[in-house]
C-alpha positions as a Markdown table, in Angstrom:
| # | Residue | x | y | z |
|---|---|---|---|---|
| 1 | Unk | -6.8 | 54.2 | -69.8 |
| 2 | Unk | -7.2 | 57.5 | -71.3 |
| 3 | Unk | -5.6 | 60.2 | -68.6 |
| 4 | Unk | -8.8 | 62.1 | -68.3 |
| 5 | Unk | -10.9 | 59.7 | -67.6 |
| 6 | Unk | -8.4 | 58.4 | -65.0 |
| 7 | Unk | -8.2 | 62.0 | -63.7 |
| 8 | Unk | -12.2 | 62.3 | -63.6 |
| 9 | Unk | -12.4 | 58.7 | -61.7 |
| 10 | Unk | -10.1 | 59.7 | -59.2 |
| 11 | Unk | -11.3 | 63.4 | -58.2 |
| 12 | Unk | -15.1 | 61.7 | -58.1 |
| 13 | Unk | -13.1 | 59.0 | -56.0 |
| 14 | Unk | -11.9 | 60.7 | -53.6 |
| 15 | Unk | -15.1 | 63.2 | -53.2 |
| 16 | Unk | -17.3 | 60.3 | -53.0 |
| 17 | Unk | -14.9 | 58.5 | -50.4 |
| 18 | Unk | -14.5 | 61.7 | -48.1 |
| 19 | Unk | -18.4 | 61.9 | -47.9 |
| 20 | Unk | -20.0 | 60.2 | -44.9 |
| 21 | Unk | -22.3 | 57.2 | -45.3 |
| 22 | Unk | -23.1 | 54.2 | -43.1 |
| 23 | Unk | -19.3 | 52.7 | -43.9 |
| 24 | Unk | -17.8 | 55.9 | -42.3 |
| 25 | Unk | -20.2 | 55.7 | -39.4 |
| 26 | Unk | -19.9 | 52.3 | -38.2 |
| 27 | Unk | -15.8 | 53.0 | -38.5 |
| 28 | Unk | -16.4 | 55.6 | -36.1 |
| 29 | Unk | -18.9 | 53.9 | -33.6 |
| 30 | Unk | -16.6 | 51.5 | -33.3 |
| 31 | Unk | -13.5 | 54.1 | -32.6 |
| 32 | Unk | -15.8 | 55.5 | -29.9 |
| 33 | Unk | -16.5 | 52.7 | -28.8 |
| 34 | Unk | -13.6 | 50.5 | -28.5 |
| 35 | Unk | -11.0 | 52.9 | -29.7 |
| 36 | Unk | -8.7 | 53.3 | -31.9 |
| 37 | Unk | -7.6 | 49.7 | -33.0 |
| 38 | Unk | -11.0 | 48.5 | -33.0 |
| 39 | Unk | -11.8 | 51.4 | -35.6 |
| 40 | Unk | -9.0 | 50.7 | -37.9 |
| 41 | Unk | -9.9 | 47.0 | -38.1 |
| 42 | Unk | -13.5 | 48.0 | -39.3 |
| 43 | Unk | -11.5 | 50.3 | -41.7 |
| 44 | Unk | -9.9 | 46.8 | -43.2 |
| 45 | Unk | -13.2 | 44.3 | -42.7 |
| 46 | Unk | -15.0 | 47.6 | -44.8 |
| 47 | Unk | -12.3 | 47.4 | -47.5 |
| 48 | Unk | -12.5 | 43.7 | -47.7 |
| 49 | Unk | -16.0 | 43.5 | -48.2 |
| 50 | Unk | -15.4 | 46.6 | -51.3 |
| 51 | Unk | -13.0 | 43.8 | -52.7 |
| 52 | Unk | -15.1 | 41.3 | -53.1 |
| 53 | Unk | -17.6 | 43.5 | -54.6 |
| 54 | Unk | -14.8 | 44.7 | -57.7 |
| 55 | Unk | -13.8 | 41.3 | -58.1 |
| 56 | Unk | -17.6 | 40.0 | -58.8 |
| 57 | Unk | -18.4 | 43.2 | -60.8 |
| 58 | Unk | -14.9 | 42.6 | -63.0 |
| 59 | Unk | -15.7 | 38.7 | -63.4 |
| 60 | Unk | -19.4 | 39.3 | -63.5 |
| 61 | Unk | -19.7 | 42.2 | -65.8 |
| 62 | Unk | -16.9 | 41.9 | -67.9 |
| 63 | Unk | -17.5 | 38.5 | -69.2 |
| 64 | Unk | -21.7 | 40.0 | -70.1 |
| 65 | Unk | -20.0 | 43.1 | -71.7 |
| 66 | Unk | -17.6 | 41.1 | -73.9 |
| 67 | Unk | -20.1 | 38.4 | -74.9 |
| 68 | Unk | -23.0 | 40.9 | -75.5 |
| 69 | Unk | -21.9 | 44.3 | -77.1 |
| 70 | Unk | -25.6 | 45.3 | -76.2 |
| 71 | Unk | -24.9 | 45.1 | -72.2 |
| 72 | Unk | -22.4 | 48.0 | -72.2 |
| 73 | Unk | -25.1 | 50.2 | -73.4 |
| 74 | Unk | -27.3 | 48.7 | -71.0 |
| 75 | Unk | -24.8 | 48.8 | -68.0 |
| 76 | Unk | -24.1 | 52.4 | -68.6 |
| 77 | Unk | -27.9 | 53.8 | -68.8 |
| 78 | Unk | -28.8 | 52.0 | -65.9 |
| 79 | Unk | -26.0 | 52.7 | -63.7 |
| 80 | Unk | -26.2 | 56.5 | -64.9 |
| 81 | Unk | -29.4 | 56.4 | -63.7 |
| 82 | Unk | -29.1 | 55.0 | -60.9 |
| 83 | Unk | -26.4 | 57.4 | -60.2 |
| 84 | Unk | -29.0 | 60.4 | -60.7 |
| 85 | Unk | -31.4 | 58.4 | -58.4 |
| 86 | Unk | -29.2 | 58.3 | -55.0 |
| 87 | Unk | -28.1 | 62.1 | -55.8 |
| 88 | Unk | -31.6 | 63.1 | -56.3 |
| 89 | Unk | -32.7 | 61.1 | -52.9 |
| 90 | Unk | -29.6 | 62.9 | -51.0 |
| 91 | Unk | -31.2 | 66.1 | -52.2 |
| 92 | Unk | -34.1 | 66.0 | -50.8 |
| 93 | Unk | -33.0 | 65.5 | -47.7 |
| 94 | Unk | -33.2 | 61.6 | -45.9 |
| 95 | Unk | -33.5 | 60.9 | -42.5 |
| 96 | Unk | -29.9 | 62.0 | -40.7 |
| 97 | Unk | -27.4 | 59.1 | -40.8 |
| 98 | Unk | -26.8 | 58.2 | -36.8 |
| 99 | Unk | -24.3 | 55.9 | -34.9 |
| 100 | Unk | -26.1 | 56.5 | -31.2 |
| 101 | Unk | -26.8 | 52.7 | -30.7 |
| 102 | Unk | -24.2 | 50.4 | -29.1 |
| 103 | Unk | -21.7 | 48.1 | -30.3 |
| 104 | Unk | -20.7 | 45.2 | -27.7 |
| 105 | Unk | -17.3 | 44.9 | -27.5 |
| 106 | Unk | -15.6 | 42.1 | -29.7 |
| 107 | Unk | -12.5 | 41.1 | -30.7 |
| 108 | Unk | -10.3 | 42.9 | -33.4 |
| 109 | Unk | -10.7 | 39.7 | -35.1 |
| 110 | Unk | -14.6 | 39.4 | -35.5 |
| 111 | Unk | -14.5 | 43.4 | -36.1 |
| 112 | Unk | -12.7 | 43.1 | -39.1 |
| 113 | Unk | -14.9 | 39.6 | -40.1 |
| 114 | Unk | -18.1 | 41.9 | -39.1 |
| 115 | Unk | -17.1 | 44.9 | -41.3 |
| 116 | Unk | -16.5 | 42.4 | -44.6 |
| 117 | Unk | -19.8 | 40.8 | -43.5 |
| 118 | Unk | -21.8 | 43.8 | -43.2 |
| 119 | Unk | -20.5 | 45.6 | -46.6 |
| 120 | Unk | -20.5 | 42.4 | -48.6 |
| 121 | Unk | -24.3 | 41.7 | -47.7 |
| 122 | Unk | -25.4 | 45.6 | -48.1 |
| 123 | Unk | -27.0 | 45.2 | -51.6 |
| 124 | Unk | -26.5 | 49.5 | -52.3 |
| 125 | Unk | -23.0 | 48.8 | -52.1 |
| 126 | Unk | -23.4 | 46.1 | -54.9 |
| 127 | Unk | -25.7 | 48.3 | -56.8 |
| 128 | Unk | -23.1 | 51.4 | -56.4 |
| 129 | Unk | -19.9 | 49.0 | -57.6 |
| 130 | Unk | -21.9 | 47.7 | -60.7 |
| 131 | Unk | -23.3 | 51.2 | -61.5 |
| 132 | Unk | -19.5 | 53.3 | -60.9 |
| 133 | Unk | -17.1 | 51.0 | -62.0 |
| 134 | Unk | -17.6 | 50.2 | -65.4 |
| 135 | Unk | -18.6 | 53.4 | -66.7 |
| 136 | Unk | -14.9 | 54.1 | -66.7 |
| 137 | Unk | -13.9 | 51.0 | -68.9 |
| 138 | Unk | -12.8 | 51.0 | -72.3 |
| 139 | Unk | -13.9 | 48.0 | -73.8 |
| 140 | Unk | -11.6 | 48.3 | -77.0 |
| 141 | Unk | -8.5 | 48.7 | -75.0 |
| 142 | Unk | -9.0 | 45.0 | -73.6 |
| 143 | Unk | -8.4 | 43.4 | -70.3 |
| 144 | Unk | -11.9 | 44.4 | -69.3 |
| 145 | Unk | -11.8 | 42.7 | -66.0 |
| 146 | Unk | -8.5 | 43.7 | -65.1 |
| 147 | Unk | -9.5 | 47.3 | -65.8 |
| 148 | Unk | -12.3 | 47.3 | -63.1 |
| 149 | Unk | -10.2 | 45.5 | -61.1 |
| 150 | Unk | -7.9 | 48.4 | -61.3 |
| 151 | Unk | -9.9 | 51.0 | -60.4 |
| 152 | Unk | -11.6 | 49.1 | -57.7 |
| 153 | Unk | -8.3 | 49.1 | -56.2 |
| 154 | Unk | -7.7 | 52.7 | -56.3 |
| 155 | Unk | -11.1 | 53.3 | -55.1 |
| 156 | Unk | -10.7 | 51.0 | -52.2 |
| 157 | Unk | -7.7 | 52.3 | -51.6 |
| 158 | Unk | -8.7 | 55.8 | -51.1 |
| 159 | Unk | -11.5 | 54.8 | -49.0 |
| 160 | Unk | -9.4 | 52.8 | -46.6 |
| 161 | Unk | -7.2 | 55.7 | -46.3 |
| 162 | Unk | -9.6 | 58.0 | -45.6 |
| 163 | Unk | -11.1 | 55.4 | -43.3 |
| 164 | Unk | -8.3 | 54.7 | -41.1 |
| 165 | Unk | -8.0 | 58.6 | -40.7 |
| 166 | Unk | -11.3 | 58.8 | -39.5 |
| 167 | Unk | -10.9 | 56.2 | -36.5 |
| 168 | Unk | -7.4 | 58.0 | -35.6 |
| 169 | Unk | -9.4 | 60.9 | -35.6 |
| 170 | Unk | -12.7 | 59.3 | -34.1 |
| 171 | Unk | -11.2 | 57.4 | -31.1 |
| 172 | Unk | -10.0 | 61.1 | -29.7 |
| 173 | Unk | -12.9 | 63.3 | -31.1 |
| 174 | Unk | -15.3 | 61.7 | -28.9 |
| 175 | Unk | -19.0 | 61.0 | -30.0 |
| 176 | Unk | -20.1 | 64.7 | -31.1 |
| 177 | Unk | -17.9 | 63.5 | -34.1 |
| 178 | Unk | -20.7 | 61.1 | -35.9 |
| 179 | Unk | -23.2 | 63.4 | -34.4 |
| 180 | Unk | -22.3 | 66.0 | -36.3 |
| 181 | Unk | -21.3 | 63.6 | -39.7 |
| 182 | Unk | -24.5 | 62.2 | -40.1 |
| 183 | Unk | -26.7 | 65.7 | -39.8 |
| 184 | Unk | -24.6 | 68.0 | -41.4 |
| 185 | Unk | -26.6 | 68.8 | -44.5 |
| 186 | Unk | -23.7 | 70.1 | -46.5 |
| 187 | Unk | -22.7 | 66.7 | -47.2 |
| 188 | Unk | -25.8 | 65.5 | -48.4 |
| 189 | Unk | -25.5 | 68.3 | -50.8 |
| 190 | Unk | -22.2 | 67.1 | -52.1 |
| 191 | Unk | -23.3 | 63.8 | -51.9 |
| 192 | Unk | -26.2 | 64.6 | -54.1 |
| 193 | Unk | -24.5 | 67.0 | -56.9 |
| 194 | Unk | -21.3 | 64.5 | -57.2 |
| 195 | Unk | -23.5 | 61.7 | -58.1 |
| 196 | Unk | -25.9 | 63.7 | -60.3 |
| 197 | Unk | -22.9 | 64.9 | -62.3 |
| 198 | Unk | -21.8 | 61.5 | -62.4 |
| 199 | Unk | -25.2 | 60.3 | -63.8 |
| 200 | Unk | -25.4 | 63.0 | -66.3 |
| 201 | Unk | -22.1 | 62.7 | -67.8 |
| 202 | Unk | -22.1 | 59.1 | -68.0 |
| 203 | Unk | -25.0 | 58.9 | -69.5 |
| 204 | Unk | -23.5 | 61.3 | -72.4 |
| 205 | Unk | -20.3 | 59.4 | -72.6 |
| 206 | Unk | -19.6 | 57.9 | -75.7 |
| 207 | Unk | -17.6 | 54.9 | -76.2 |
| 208 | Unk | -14.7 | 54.9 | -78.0 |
């Protein structure tokens, strides 16, 4: 993979990772809630569920993209504009992101299960995978699927990361923590301009 595109996909990466969403917020209701270990297995069951999504976006996508030359036009238009379309939505403002309502307790066990469940079955994240991911494949250099795989990886990877930090952080800060995440307009505007540049500049990328 070319070096600036690698260097693009992980500064977007880790923008889009550090940016609160509904992933970030149940990792810190459960913190809250049960504390710390109950925050970092929802950390896991999340990245679990983003695994499943790369593996049926490489497998899926890259066999239509190989066998169809039209589909990587097609892939790339529609996931830059979809892209555009959650930045423009974060823009305008949407209802604050809250964790007030309570979890019952469980077991670290059907926390994890419960966080792969919950992320595997949320179709945005499905949509955001088959959108992101390819945009930064080169189908001439080959290996199509092991490509996406690989920087599904490193996007799961920082994500995790960042997660885990959050419930260390989470299951001390107390509950003014996702308060204050989920109505803090700032990071809707983040949110909203990473994914609009994103859009943009995919949709303007030329493949090679």
């Amino acid at each position: 993979m070319p070096h600036t595109n690698l260097l693009f996909f992980l500064i977007a990466t880790v923008t889009l990772n550090v940016t609160p969403g509904p992933d970030m917020l149940y990792v810190i209701a459960r913190s809250v809630g049960q504390g710390r270990s109950a925050g970092i297995a929802s950390a896991f069951g999340i990245a679990g569920g983003c695994l499943v999504h790369t593996l049926a976006v490489a497998f899926g996508l890259a066999s239509l993209m190989m066998a169809v030359p039209v589909a990587y036009g097609l892939v790339k238009y529609a996931g830059a504009a979809y892209l555009v379309f959650l930045g423009i939505r974060a823009l305008m403002g949407p209802q604050p992101m809250t964790a007030d309502a309570p979890l019952r307790e469980d077991t670290l066990t059907a926390i994890f299960f419960q966080g792969v469940v919950t992320n595997v079955l949320n179709p945005k994240v499905a949509l955001f995978f088959v959108a992101f991911l390819p945009q930064f494949v080169d189908a001439h250099l080959g290996h199509v699927a092991l490509q996406i795989v690989f920087l599904g990886v490193l996007f799961n990877t920082s994500g995790t990361i960042v997660n885990v930090a959050v419930a260390l952080a989470a299951s001390h800060g107390g509950k003014r923590m996702r308060t204050r995440l989920g109505n803090s307009p700032i990071f809707r505007w983040v949110t909203g301009g990473v994914f609009i540049g994103l859009g943009v500049r995919l949709a303007f990328l030329e493949r090679r």
